[in-house]
VMD Tcl script that draws the C-alpha trace (Angstrom):
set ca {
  {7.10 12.23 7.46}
  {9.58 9.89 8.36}
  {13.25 10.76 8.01}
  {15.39 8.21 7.66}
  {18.50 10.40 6.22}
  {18.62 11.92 9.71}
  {18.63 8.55 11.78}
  {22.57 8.67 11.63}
  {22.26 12.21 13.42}
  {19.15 12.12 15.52}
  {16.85 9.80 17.54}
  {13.66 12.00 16.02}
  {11.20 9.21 17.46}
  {12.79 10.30 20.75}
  {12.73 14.28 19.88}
  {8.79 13.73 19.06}
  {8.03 12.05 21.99}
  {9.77 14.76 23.94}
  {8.40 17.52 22.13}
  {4.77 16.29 22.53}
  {5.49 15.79 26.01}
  {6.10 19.37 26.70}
  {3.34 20.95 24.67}
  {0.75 18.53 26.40}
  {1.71 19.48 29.96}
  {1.74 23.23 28.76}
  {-0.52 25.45 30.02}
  {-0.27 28.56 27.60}
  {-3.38 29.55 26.13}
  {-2.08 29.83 22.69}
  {-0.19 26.27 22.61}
  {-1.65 25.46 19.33}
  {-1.04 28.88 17.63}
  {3.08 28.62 18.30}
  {3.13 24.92 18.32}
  {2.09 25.47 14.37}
  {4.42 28.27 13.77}
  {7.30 26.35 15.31}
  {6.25 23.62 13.03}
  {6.46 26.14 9.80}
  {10.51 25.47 10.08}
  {10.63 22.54 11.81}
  {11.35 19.54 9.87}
  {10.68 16.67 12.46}
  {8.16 18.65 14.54}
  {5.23 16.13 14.62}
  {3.20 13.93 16.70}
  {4.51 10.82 17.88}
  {2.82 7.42 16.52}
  {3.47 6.18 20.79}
  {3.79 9.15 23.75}
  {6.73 8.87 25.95}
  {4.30 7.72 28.95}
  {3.01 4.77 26.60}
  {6.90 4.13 25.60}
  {9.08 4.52 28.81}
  {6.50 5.32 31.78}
  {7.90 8.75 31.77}
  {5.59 11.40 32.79}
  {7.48 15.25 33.31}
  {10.54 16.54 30.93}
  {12.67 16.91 34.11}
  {11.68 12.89 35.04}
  {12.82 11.85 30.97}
  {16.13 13.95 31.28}
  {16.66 12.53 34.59}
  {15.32 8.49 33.66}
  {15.67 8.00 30.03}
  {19.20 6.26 30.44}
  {17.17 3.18 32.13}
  {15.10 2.67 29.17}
  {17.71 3.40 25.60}
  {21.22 3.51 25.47}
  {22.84 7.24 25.56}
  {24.14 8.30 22.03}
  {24.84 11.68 20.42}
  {21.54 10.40 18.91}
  {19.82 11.04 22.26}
  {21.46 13.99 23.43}
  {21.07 15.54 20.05}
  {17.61 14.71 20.27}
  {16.51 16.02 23.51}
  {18.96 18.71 23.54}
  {16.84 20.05 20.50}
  {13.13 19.18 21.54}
  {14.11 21.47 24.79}
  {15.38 24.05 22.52}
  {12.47 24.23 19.93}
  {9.88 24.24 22.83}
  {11.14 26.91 25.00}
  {8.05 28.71 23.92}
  {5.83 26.33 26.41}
  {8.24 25.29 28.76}
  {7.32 25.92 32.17}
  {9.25 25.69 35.21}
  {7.27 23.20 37.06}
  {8.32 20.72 34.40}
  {11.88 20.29 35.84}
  {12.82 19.61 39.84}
  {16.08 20.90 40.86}
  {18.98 20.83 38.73}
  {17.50 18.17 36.27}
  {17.93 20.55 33.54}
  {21.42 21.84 34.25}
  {22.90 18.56 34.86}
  {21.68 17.45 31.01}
  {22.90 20.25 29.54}
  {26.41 19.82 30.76}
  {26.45 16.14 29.80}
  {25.15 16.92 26.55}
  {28.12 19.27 25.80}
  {30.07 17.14 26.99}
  {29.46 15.09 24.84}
  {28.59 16.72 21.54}
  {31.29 19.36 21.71}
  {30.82 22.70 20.38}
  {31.54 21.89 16.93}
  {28.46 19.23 16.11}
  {26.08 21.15 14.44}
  {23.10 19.88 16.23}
  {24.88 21.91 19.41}
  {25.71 25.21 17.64}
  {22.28 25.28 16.59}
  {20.87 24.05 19.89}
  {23.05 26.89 21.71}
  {21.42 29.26 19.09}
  {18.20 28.82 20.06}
  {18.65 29.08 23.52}
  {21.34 31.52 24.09}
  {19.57 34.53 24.04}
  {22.92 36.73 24.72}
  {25.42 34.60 22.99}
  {22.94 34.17 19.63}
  {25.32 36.48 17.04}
  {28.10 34.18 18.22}
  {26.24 31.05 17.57}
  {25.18 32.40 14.38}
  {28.59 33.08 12.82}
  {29.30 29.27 14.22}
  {26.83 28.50 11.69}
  {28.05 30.54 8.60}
  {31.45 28.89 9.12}
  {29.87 25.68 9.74}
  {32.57 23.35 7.16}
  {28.96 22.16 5.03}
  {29.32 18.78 3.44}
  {25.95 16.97 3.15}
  {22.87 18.05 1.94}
  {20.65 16.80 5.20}
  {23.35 19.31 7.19}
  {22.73 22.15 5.04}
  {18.94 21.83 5.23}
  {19.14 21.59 9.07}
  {20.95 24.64 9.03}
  {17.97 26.06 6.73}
  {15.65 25.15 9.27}
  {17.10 27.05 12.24}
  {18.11 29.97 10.13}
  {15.24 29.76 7.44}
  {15.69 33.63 6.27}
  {19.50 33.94 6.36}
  {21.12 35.39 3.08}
  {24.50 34.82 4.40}
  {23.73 30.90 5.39}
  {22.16 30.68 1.62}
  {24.59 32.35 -0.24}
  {27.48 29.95 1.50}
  {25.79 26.82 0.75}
  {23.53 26.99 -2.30}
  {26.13 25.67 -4.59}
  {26.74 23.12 -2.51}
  {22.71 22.45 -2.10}
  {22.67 22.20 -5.83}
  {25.85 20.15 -6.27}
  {24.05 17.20 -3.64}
  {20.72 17.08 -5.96}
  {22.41 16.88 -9.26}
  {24.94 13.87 -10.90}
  {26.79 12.72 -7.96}
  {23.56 13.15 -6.11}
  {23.70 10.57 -2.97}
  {20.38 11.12 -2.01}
  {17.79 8.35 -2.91}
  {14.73 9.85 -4.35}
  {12.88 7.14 -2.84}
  {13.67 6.71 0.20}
  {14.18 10.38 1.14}
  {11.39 12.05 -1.15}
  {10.34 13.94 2.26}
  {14.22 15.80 1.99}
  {13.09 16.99 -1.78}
  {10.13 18.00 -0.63}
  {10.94 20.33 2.44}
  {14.25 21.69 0.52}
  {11.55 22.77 -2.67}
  {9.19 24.42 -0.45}
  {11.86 26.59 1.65}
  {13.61 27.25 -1.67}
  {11.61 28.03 -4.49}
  {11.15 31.78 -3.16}
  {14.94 32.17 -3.08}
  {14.98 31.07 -6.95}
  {12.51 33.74 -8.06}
  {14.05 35.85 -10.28}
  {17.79 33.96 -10.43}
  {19.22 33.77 -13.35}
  {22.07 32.44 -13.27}
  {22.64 28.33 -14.28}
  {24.40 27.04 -11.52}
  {21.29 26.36 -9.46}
  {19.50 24.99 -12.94}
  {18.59 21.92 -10.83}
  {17.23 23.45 -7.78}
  {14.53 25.24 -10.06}
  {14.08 22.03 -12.34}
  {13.11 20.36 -9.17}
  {10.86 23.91 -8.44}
  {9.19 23.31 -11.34}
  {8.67 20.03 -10.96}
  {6.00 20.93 -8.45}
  {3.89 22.77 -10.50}
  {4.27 21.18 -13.82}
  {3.76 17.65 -15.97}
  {6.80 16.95 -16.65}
  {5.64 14.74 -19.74}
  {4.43 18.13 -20.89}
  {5.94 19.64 -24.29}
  {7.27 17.00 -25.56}
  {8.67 15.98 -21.90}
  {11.12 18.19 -22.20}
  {11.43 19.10 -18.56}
  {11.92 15.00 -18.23}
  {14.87 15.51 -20.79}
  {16.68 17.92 -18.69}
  {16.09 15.95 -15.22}
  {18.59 13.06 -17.12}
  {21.19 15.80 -17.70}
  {21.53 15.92 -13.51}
  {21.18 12.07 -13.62}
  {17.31 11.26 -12.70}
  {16.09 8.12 -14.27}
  {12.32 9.26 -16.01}
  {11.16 6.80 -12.85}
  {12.58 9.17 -10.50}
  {11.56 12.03 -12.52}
  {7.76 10.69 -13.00}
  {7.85 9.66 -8.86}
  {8.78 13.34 -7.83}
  {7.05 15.01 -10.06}
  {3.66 13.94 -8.28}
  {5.26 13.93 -4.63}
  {6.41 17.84 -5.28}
  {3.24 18.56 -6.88}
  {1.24 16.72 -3.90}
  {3.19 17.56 -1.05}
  {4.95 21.04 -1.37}
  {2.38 24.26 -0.38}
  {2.94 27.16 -2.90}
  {0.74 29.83 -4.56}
  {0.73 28.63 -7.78}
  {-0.06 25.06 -6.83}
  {-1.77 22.33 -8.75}
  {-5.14 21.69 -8.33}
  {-5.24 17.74 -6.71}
  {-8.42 17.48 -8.15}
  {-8.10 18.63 -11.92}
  {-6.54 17.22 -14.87}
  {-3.04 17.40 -14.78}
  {-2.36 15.99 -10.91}
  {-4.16 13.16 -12.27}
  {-1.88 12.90 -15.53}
  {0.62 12.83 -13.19}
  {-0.94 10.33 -10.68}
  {-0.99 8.26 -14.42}
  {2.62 8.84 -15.22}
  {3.32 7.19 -11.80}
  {1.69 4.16 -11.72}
  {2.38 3.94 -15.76}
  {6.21 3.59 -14.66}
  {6.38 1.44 -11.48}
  {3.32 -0.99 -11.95}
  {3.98 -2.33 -15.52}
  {6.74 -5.42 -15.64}
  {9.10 -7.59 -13.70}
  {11.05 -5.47 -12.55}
  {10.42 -3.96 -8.68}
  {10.96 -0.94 -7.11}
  {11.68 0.52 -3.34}
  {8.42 0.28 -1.46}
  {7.75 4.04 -1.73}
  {7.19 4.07 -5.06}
  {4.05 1.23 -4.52}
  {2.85 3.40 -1.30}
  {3.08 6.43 -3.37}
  {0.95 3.98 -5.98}
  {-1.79 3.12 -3.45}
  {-2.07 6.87 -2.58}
  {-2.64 7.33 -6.24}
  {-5.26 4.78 -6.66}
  {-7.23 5.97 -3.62}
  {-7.08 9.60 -4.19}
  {-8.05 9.03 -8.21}
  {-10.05 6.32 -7.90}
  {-12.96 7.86 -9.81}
  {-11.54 10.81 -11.69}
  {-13.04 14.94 -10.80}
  {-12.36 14.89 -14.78}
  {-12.19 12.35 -17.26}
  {-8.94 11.07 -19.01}
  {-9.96 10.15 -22.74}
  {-13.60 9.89 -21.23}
  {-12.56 6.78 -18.59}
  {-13.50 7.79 -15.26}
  {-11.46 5.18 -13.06}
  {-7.81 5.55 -13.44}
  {-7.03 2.15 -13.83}
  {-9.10 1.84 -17.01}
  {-6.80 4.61 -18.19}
  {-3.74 1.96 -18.04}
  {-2.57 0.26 -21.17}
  {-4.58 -1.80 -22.48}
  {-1.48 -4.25 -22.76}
  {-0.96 -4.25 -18.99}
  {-0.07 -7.06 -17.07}
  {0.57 -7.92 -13.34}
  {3.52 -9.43 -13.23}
  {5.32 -9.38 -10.18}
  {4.02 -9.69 -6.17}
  {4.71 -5.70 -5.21}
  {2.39 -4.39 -8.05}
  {-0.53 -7.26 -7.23}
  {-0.50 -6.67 -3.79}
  {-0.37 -2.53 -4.60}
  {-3.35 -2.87 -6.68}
  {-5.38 -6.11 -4.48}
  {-7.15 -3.53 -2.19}
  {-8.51 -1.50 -5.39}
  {-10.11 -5.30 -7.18}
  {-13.55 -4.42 -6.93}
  {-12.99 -1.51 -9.87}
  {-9.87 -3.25 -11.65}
  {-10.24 -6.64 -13.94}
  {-10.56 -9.39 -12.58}
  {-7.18 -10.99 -14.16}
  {-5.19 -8.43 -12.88}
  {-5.99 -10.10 -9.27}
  {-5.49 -14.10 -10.92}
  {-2.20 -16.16 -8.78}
  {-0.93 -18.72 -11.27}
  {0.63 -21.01 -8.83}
  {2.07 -23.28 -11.15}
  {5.19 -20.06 -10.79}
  {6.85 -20.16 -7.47}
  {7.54 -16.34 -7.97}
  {3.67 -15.97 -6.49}
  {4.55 -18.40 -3.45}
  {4.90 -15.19 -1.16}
  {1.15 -13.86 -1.01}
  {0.10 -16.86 0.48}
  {1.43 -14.74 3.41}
  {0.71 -11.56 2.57}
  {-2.66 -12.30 2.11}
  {-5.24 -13.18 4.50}
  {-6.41 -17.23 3.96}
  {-9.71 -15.92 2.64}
  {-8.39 -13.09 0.14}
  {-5.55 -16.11 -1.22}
  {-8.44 -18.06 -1.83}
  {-10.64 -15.89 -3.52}
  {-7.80 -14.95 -5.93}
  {-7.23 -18.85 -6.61}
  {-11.17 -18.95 -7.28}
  {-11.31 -16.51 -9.40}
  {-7.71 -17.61 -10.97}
  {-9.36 -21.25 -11.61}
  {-12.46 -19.85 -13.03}
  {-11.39 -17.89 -15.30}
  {-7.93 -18.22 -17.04}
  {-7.59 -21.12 -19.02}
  {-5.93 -24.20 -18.27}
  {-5.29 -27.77 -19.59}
  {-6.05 -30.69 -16.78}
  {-2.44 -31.41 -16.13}
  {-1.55 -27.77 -15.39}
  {-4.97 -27.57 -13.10}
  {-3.53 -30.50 -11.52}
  {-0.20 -28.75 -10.74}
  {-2.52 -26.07 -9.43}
  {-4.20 -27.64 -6.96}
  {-1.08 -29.50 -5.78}
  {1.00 -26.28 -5.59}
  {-2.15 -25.23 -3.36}
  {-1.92 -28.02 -1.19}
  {1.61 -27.64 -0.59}
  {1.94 -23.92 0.03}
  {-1.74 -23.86 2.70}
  {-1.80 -27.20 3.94}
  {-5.09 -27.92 2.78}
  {-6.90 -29.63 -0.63}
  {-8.27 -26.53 -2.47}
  {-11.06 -29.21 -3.56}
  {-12.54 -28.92 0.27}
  {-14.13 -25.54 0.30}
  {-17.16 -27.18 -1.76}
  {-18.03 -28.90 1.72}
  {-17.93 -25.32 3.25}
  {-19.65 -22.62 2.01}
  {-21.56 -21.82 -1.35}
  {-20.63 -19.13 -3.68}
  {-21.51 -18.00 -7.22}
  {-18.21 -17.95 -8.65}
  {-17.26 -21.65 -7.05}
  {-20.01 -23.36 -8.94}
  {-17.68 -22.79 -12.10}
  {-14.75 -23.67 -10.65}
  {-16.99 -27.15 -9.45}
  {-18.38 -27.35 -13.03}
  {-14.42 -26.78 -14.40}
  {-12.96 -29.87 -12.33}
  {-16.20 -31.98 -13.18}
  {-15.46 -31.14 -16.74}
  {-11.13 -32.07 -15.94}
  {-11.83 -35.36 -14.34}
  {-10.16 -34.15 -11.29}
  {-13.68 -34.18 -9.13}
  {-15.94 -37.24 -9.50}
  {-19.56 -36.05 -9.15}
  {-20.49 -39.72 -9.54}
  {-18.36 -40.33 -6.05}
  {-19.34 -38.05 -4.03}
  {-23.54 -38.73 -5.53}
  {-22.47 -42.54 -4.30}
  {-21.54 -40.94 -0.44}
  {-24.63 -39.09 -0.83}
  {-26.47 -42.12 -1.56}
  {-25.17 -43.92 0.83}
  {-25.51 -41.76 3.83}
  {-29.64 -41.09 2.55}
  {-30.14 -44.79 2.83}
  {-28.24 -45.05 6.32}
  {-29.96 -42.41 7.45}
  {-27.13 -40.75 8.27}
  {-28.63 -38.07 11.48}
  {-25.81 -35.30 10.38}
  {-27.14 -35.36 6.50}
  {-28.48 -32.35 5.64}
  {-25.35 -30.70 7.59}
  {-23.00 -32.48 5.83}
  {-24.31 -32.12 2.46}
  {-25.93 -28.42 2.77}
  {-23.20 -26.58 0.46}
  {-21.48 -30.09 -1.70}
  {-25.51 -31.02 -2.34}
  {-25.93 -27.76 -4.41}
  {-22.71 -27.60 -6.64}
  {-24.10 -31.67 -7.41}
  {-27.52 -30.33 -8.00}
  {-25.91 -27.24 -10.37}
  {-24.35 -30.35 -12.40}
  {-26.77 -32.30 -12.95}
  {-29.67 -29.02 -13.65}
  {-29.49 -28.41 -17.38}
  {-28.08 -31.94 -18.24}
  {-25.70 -29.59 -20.10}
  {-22.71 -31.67 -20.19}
  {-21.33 -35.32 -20.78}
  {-21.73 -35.80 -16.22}
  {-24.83 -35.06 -16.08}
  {-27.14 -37.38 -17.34}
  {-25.22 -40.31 -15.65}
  {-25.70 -38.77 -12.41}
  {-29.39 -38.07 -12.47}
  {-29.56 -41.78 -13.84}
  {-28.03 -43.07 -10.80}
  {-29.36 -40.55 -8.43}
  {-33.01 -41.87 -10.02}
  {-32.35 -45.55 -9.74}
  {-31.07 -44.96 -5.97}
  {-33.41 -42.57 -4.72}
  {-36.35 -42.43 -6.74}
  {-37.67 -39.63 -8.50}
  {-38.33 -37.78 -4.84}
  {-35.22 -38.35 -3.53}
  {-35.08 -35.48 -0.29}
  {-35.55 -31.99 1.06}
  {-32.45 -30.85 -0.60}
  {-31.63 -33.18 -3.88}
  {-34.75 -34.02 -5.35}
  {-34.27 -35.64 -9.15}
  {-37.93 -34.16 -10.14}
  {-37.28 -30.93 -8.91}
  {-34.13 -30.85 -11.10}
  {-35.98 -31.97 -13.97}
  {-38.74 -29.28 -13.64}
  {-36.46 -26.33 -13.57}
  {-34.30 -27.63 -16.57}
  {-37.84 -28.26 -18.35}
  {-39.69 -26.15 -16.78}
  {-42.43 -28.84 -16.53}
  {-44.18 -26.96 -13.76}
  {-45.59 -24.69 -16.17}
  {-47.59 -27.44 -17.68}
  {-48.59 -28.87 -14.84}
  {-46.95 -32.21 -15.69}
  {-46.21 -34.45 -12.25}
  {-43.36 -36.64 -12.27}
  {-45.87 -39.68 -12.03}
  {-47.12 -39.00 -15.52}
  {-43.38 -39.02 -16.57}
  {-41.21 -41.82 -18.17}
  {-37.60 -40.93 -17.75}
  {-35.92 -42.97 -21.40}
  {-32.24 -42.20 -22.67}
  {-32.88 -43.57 -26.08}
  {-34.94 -39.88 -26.46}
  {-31.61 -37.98 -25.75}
  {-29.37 -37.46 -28.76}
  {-25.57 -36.16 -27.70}
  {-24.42 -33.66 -30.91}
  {-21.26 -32.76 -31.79}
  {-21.02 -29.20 -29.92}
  {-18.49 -28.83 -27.65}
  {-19.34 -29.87 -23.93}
  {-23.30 -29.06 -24.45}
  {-25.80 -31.34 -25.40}
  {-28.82 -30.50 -27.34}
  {-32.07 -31.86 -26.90}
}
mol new
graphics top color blue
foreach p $ca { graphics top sphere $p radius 0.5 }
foreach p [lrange $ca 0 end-1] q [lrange $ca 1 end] { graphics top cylinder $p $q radius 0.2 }
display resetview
């Protein structure tokens, strides 16, 4: 879990690092066993995403006490942070991990510099101060509480002390409800620890002025859409948005460990994964990021539903049926999840600059792919196509109209067919190059033409269109019926007649236009 309401107050990237260090250079038996009950209470105890001998060359506690000063700058932050790692870990500290007074000489700095009124010290001193721990204690009762992050902290060093609760729970409840300050987003990890470590405390409490400490208890084992949403009702009265009400509803539900908890596989935690992405992936309007990470975790946890919702069992058929992607955040939430989601919800209409940004958020192939699929299949008249493809140009560098010279797919031979149809590619032009490089004998042909060659042939096969016929004219009169390896006229002709079945050979065939009659339907002729 990241933290970030704590940066103000702690390095914890620092405290990990340090804490890590320690427990890897332990040598107690039963490391693991206290390591996990420290972590019980501990709200940054985890392991860091880079050790502190990948980060600072730093291989002993005593050496990172002594050193870290050449590497980061000293703040409270620091102090705070290693002061506290030290503390937590006394458990597996041993005492070939310092050399000489390294120890003693932090500690006095850090006091020094904290002072015995900063929490983080009083609860540090706690801790450690084995003789002087009632003292430190009643520091913390009298502690003047302000902020909610504080009075959690203090939870976390004193997790079963009625006098700590019974001085700050109003205060608790006052920083979750109206003139809450804390971002549901960005700090969803705070709601989460503070419902797991109180939810015993509310058992049996009757009274209303911690009504939204046990909303936010319930939250975690109940759809809040439930009843008529009438738990979502009274999350408004304490000022959460239904967004903010739908986002924790599944974080609580997800995240916090209880008894009574949820099943993540059964019906309701995926009603509630639904409520989610029903209220942050629908519209123009965007979000903070967490909400489309807590999104993706959605989609790849309920992917394909334990239990059907109204008999779908992919929860993105369970969307509305009028849903739309609309802006970059939810496309690029959902891109990873295209091969089960329609293909429009994955189209990148260029012609809007609001789309301009995946060309760097994606990789070149995946923007690509999305403009393929984008030019295959939504409709478009020729001068917005044209727009397209300059847009295209403009953003990549590049003409979209070259990737038929360098590979072969299934879905570009619409795209090919689309543009033939447009005007905007000339399959007589390119049959002319072709032409003229067969009779020059060009030594590179069949390399040049090995993909172009096959979206010409898929033209002309079928004679389906107004294009074709005048290319396999002109391909006939230039070629012969022969023509080569790779863009033979009779071979086209036998497929789209299937004249190998009757064993009819192209010299037994007259080739006459007057025989084809062009009907009025559509872009198809009929023979």
């Amino acid at each position: 879990m990241e933290w970030k309401i704590y940066e103000e107050w702690l390095d914890i990237t620092l405290y990990r690092q340090m804490t890590n260090l320690i427990y890897k250079l332990s040598s107690n038996e039963e490391k693991y066993k206290i390591y996990m009950q420290l972590k019980e209470n501990d709200m940054f105890l985890e392991k860091p995403k880079v050790d502190m001998e990948t980060a600072y060359g730093l291989h002993y506690p005593g050496e990172v006490l002594e050193r870290i000063g050449e590497h980061l700058t000293l703040t409270k932050q620091t102090y705070r942070a290693l002061g506290l790692a030290l503390a937590r870990m006394m458990p597996l500290q041993e005492t070939c991990m310092f050399n000489g007074a390294q120890k003693d000489l932090f500690w006095k700095k850090m006091k020094q510099i904290l002072g015995e009124k900063d929490l983080f010290l009083i609860s540090i001193n706690y801790i450690c101060e084995e003789k002087e721990k009632n003292r430190w204690k009643q520091a913390m009762h009298a502690y003047p509480f302000e902020r909610a992050e504080e009075m959690l902290f203090a939870m976390s060093i004193l997790p079963d002390d009625e006098i700590l609760w019974e001085g700050i729970k109003q205060k608790l409840a006052d920083s979750f409800s109206k003139n809450r300050k804390i971002s549901v987003f960005t700090e969803w990890n705070l709601f989460v620890w503070m419902v797991g470590k109180v939810m015993t405390k509310l058992k049996g409490y009757r009274k209303k002025d911690l009504d939204i400490l046990k909303l936010l208890a319930k939250l975690a084992v109940t759809n809040a859409k439930n009843a008529d949403a009438v738990l979502e009702k009274r999350m408004r009265m304490f000022g959460y948005s239904d967004k903010e009400t739908a986002f924790l509803n599944f974080v609580l539900m997800y995240f916090v460990e209880r008894p009574d908890r949820i099943s993540l596989s059964g019906l309701t935690a995926e009603k509630m994964g639904l409520n989610v992405l029903e209220a942050f992936l629908p519209g123009k309007e965007t979000y903070p990021e967490e909400a489309y990470v807590l999104c993706s975790r959605i989609l790849r946890t309920y992917g394909k539903l334990s239990v059907r919702i109204d008999g779908k069992e992919r929860l993105e058929k369970c969307m509305n049926e009028t849903f739309r992607v609309e802006n970059v955040k939810t496309f690029l939430t959902l891109f990873p999840f295209r091969s089960n989601e329609p293909e429009e919800w994955h189209y990148i209409d260029l012609t809007e600059e609001k789309w301009d940004p995946l060309v760097k958020e994606l990789s070149s192939e995946e923007f690509e792919a999305c403009v393929t699929d984008t030019l295959k299949g939504k409709t478009c008249s020729t001068k917005s196509l044209l727009k397209y493809l300059e847009r295209y140009e403009n953003l990549t560098g590049s003409r979209y109209q070259d990737v038929f010279w360098k590979k072969s797919e299934p879905e570009l031979y619409a795209v090919f067919n689309r543009l033939i149809l447009h005007g905007i590619l000339d399959g007589k032009k390119y049959l002319e190059e072709f032409v003229k490089d067969y009779k020059n004998e060009e030594p590179d042909l069949e390399k040049k033409w090995e993909f172009m060659a096959g979206y010409l042939k898929s033209e002309i096969k079928g004679l389906c269109n107004e294009h074709s016929y005048p290319m396999l004219k002109f391909l006939i009169n230039e070629i012969g019926m022969d023509g080569c390896e790779f863009l033979s006229p009779w071979r086209i002709l036998k497929e789209t007649f299937s004249l190998g079945y009757y064993a009819i050979q192209h010299r037994e065939c007259e080739f006459f236009r007057q025989f084809w009659e062009k009907r009025n339907t559509g872009n198809c002729f009929q023979w």
